[in-house]
N, C-alpha and C positions, 0 to 999 in steps of 0.2 A: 504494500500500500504506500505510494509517496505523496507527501502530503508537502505544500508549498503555502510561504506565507510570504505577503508582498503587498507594499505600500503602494498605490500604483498612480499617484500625484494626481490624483482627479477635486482636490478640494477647492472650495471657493477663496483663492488665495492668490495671490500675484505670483504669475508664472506655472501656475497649473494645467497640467496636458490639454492638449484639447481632445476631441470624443474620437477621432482618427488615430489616436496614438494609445492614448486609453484601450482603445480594440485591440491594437499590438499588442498590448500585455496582456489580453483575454486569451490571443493570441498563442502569446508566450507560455502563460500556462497549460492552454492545451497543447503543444510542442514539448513539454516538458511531461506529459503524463499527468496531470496532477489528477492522484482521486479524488482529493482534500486540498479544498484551496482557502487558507482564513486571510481577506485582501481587507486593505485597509485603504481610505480614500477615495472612492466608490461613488462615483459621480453615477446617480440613481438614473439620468438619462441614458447614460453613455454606455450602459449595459445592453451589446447587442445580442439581438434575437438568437443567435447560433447560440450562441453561451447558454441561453437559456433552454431550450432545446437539449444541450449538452450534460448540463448539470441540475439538480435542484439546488436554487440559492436564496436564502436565509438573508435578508436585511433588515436593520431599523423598519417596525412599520407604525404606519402616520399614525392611528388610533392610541399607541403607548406614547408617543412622541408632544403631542399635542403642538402650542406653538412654537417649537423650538426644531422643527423642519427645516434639516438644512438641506436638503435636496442631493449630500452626498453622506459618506459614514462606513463602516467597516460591513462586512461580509461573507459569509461563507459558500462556496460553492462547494458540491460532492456528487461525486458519481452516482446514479440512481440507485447502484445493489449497495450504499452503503443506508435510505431510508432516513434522510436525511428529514429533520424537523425542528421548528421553532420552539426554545423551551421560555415562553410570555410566562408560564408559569416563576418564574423567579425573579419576575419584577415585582412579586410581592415583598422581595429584600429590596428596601431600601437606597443599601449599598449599590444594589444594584442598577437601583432604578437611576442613581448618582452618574454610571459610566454607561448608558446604555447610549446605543449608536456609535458612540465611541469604542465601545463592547457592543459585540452582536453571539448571542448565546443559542445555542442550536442542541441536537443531542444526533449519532447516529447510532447503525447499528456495527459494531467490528465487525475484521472477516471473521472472530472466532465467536458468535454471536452475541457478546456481551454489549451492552449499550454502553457508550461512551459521551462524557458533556464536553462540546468543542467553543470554544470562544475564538473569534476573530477581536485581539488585544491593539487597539489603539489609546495608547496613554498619552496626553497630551505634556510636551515640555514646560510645567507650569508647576508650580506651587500652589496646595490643596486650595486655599481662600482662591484664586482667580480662578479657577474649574470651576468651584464651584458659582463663581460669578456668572460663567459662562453661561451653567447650566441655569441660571437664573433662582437657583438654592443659596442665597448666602450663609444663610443659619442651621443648614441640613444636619450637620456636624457640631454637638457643642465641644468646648475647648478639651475637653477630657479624654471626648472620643477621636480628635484630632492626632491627639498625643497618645495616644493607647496603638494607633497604625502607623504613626510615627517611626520611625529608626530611632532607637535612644539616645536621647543629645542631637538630635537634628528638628527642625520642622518638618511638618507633614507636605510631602506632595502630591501631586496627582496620582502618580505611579503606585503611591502607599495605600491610597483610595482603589484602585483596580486589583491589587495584590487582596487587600483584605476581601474584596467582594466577590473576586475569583477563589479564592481559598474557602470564603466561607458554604459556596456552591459544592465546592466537587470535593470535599474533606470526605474520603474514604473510598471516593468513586474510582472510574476510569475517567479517563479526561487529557485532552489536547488543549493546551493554549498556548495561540502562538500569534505573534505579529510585531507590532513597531510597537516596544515599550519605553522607546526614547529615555531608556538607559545603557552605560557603557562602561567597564569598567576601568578605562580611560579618563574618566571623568574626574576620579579621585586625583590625578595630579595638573587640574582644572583649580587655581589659585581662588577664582570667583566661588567655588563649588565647594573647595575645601580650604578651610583655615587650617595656620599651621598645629599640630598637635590633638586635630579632631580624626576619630576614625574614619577609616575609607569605606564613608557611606556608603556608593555605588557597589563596589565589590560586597558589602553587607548583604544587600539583595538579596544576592544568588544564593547563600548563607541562610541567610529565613528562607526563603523558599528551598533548598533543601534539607530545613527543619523541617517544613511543615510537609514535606513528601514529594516533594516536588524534584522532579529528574532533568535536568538540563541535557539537551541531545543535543548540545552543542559545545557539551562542557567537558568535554575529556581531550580542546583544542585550545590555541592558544586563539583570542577574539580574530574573524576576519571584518575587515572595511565592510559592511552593509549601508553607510551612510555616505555618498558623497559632496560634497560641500566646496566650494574655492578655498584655498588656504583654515582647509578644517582639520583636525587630524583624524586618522584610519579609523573613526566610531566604528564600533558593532552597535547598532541600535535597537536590531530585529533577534528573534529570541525565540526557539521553540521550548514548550516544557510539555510534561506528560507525568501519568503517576509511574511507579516503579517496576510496576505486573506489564505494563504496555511498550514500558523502557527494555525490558529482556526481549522482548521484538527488535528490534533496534538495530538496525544494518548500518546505517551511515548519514551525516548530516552536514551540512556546507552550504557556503555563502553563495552562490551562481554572478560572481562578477563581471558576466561576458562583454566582450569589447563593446555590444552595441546598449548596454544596460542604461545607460545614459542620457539616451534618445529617448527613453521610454522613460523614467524614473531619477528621483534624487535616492532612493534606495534598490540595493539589489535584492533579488527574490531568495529565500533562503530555501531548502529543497531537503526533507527529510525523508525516509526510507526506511518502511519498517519488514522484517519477515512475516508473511503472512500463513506461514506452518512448521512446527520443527523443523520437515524436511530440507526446507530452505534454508534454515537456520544454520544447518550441519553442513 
């Protein structure tokens, strides 16, 4: 099963794809196999018809969203035998309801028939108070529970918002979450990001998340560039995780920074690979 997660610059923001190139990377996914696509940036027109056809795909829908319709947002696309469905049921968390479109929450079925919870993860580069501004919740969070998903001795960000509302979802399940968490752990010798003699927050992350079960398929490498920027350095931004039962599947995982990525994206697509039966396994 490969599963592919991919920012694909469709948002309403200066310099954003236009629907011609956006297709390329519908594209590019299909050219790459994806069974599992968790895409982020998801310009709601520019999804064409083939794709759909191709995949069932799971977006933000306007009825949970109310006015806050941005006409783009994260997404899942999957292969029809994976039985792919929207789980609106979990926006009765809160948490949830705080990252959704930003997070797009889905459930399938594996090829070994256990159900799995998938989130398409777009966490936005922010600090928890301006998310939440965004989302038009100033108060959604009091100071306590701010600092409760916090990193110890840090402020809350956004990131720490999607980490607890994704953790508190899939705590003991199966589950994929993957996409542009717009963290790196690069970050930490980021002078803005870290003062001197404060722990390295970013690197922390990965740390809590594999307290809390969480398996990085990406983690047994040293970070590749997924973020490219003019004079920015070699971010990894984008990030698959999975639980530990679906991680012994686990073939191989990598940045896809092909020459023409560029054209298509400020991020490259990241491409994971799981075995779909012992035999394969061996």
């Amino acid at each position: 099963m490969r599963v592919v997660n991919f920012n694909i610059n469709g948002a309403r923001v200066p310099g954003r794809k236009s629907h011609e190139i956006q297709e390329r990377s519908w594209h590019l996914l299909a050219a790459y196999g994806a069974d599992l696509a968790l895409i982020q940036e998801v310009e709601l027109r520019a999804i064409p018809d083939w794709a759909k056809e191709r995949w069932t795909i799971v977006t933000g829908e306007p009825a949970f969203l109310g006015d806050l319709q941005m006409g783009w947002g994260s997404a899942i696309a999957a292969d029809k035998r994976l039985k792919l469905k929207a789980c609106n049921e979990l926006l009765s968390n809160s948490w949830v309801k705080l990252t959704y479109d930003y997070a797009v929450y889905g459930e399938i079925e594996l090829p070994d028939g256990d159900p799995a919870i998938v989130v398409s993860v777009h966490a936005p580069a922010k600090r928890l108070p301006e998310h939440l501004q965004t989302m038009r919740k100033p108060g959604a969070l009091t100071k306590e529970e701010a600092e409760a998903i916090a990193q110890p001795g840090d402020d809350a960000w956004a990131v720490d918002l999607f980490f607890a509302a994704i953790a508190s979802c899939v705590k003991g399940k199966r589950f994929l979450a993957g996409g542009d968490w717009n963290n790196s752990r690069l970050f930490d010798i980021k002078p803005e990001l870290r003062k001197k003699g404060q722990p390295p927050f970013s690197a922390m992350f990965f740390t809590r998340a594999l307290d809390a079960g969480w398996f990085d398929c990406h983690g047994d490498k040293n970070e590749e560039q997924s973020f490219f920027k003019p004079k920015s350095l070699p971010y990894q931004l984008d990030h698959m995780f999975c639980d530990f039962k679906t991680s012994e599947h686990l073939a191989q995982c990598s940045v896809r920074s092909d020459w023409f990525i560029p054209e298509l994206s400020d991020h490259a697509p990241m491409v994971t690979d799981f075995w779909t039966s012992e035999s394969q396994k061996k």
